[in-house]
C-alpha atoms as an extended CHARMM CRD file, in Angstrom:
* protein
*
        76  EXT
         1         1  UNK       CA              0.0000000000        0.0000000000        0.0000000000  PROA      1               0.0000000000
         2         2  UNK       CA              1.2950000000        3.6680000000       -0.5990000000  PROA      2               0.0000000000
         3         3  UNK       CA              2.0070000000        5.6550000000        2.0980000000  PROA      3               0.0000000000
         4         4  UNK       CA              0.3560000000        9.4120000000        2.1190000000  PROA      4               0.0000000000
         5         5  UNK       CA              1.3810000000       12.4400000000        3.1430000000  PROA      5               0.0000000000
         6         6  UNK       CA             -2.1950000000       14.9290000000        3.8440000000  PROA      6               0.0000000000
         7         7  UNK       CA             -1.2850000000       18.4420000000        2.9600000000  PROA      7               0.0000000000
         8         8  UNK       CA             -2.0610000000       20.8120000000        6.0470000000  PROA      8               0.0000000000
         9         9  UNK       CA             -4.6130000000       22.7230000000        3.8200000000  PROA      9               0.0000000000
        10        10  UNK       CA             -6.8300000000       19.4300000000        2.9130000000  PROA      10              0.0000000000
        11        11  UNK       CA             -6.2520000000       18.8060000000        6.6560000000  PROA      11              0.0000000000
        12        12  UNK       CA             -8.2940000000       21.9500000000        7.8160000000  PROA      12              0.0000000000
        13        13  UNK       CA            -10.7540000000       21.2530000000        4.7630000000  PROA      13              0.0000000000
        14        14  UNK       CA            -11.7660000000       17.7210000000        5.9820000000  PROA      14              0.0000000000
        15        15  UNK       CA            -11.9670000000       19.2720000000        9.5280000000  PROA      15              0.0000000000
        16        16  UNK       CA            -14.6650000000       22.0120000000        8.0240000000  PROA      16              0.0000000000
        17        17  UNK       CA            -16.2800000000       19.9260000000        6.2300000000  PROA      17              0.0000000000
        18        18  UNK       CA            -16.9790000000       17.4170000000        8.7880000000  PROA      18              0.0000000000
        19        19  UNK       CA            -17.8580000000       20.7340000000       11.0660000000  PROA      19              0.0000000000
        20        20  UNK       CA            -20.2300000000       21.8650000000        8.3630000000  PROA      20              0.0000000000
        21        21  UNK       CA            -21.8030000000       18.4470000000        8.0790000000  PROA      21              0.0000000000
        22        22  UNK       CA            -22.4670000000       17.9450000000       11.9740000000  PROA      22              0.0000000000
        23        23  UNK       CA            -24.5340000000       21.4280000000       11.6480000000  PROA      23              0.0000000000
        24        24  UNK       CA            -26.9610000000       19.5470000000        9.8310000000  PROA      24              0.0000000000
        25        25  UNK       CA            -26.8610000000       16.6170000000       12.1790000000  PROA      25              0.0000000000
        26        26  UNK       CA            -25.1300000000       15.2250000000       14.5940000000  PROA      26              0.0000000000
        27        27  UNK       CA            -23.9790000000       11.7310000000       13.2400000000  PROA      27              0.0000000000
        28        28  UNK       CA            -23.2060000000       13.3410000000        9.8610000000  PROA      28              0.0000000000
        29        29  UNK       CA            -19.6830000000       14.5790000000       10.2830000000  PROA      29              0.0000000000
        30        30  UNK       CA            -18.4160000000       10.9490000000       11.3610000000  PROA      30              0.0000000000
        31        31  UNK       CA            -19.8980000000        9.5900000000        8.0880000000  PROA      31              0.0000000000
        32        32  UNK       CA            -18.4240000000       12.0120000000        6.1930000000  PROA      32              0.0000000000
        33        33  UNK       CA            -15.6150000000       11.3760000000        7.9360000000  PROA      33              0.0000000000
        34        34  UNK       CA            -15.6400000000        7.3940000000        7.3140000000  PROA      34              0.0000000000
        35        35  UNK       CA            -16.3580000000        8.0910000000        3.6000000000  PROA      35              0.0000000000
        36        36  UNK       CA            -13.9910000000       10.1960000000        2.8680000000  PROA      36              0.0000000000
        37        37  UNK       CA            -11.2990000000        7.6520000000        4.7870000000  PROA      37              0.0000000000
        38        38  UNK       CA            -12.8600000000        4.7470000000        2.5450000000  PROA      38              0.0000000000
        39        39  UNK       CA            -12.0450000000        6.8210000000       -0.5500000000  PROA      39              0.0000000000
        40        40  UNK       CA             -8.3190000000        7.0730000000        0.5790000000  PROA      40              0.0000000000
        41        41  UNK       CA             -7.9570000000        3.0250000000        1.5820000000  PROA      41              0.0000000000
        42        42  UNK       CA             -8.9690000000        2.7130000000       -1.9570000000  PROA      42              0.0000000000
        43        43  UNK       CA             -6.6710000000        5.1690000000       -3.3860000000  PROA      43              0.0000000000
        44        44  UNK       CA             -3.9990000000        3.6690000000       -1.3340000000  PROA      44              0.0000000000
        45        45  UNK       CA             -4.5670000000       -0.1470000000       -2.5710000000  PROA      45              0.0000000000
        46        46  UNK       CA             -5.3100000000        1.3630000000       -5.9810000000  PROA      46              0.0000000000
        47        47  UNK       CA             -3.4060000000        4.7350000000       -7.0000000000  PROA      47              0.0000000000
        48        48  UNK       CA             -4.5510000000        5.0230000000      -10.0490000000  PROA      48              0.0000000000
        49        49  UNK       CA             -8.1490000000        5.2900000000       -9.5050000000  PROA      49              0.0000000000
        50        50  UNK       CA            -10.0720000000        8.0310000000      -10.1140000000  PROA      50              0.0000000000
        51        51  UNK       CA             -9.8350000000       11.0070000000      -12.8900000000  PROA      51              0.0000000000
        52        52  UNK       CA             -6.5330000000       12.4580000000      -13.8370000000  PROA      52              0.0000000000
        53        53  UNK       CA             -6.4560000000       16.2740000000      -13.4720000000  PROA      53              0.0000000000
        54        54  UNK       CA             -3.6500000000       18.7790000000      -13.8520000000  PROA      54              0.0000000000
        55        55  UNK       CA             -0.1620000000       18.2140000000      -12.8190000000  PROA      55              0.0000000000
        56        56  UNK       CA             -0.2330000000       14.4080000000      -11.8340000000  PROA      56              0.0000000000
        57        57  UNK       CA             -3.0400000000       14.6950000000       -9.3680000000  PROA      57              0.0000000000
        58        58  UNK       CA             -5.5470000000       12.5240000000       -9.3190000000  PROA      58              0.0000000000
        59        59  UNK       CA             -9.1760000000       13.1820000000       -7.8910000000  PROA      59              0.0000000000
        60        60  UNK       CA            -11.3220000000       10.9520000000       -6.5190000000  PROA      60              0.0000000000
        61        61  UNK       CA            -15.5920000000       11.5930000000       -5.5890000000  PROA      61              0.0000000000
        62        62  UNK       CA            -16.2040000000       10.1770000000       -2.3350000000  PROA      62              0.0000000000
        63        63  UNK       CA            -20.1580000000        8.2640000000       -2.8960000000  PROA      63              0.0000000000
        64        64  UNK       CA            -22.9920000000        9.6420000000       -1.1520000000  PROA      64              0.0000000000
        65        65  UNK       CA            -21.0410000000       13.2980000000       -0.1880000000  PROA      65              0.0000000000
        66        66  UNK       CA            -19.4810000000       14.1600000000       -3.4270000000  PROA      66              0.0000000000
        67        67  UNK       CA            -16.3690000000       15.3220000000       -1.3200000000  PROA      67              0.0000000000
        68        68  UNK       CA            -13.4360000000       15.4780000000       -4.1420000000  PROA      68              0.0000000000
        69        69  UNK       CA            -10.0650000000       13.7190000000       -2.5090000000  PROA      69              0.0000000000
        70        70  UNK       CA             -7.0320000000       15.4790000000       -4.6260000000  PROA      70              0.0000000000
        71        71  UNK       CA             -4.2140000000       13.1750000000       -4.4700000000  PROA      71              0.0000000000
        72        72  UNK       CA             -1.1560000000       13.0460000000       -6.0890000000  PROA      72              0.0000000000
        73        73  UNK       CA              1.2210000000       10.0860000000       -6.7060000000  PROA      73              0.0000000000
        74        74  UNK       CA              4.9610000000       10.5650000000       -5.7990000000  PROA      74              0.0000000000
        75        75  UNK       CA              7.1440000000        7.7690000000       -7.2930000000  PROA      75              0.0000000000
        76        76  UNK       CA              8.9220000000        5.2960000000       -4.0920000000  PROA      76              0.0000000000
């Protein structure tokens, strides 16, 4: 599996997100949360998933959120 490094800005944008989500109800920021972190395990066991985009990074949608994971693949 490939390690990952999170940048500090997608850091505080999960954190808002799952903030923003919880406004709406409680429970809804920890399955944003777990969605998002089942859309990484994937991109970890499979790096080339999702769409290519600009630069080498790939994006991935995250199902049921639509919360875009921006990843990009660093050779070992």
């Amino acid at each position: 599996m490939k390690e990952l490094a999170y940048h500090p800005a997608a850091r505080a944008e999960l954190k808002a997100e799952v903030l923003y989500r919880e406004t709406e109800h409680p429970r809804a920021g920890a399955h944003v949360r777990a969605a998002i972190a089942r859309a990484i395990v994937s991109l970890r066991q499979f790096p080339g998933l999702g769409r290519p985009g600009p630069g080498g990074v790939r994006r991935i949608v995250t199902r049921g959120y639509k919360f875009i994971v921006h990843c990009e693949l660093i050779a070992d």
